[in-house]
N, C-alpha and C positions, 0 to 999 in steps of 0.2 A: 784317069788317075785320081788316087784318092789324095783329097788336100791335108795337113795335118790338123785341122782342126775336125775333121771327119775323124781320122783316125784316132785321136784323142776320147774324142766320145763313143766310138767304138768300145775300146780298150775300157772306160769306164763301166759302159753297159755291160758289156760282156765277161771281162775278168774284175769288175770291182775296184778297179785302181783309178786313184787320187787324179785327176784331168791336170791338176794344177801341175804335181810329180812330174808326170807323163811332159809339160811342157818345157819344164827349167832343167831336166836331165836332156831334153833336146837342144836347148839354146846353149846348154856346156856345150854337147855335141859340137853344132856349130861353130863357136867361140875356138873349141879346138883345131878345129880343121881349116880355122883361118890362120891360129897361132902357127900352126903344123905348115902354113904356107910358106910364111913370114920369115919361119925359121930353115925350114928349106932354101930361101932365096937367101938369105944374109951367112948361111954358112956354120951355126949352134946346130952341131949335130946331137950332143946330147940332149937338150931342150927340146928337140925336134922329137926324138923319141919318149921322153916324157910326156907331154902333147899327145903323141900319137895314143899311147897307153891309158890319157886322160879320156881321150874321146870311144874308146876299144871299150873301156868300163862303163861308159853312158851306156853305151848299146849292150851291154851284158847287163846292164840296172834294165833296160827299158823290156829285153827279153822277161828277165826274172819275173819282173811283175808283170805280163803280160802271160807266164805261166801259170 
């Protein structure tokens, strides 16, 4: 399995994009999907789905530039 810091450098060599980018649009990712727990257990359904949307758009930022 590749670790994320492989992948990051990958993603530079090969598509050009900022390693730095590549890792703070990950660590939102995370950040959300722990929110995205948090709120699940305590019952903020609409928080929950904001959340969800925040971390949907990391991963559509990290696709993008990895196009």
């Amino acid at each position: 399995m590749i670790g994320f810091g492989e992948f990051a450098r990958e993603l530079r060599e090969f598509a050009g994009v900022d390693a730095g980018r590549v890792s703070m649009l990950a660590m939102a990712f995370i950040g959300f999907r722990v929110l995205h727990g948090i709120f699940s257990l305590t019952g903020t359904h609409a928080l929950r789905r904001l959340v969800w949307l925040g971390g949907f758009a990391c991963v559509a930022a990290l696709m993008v530039l990895a196009a």
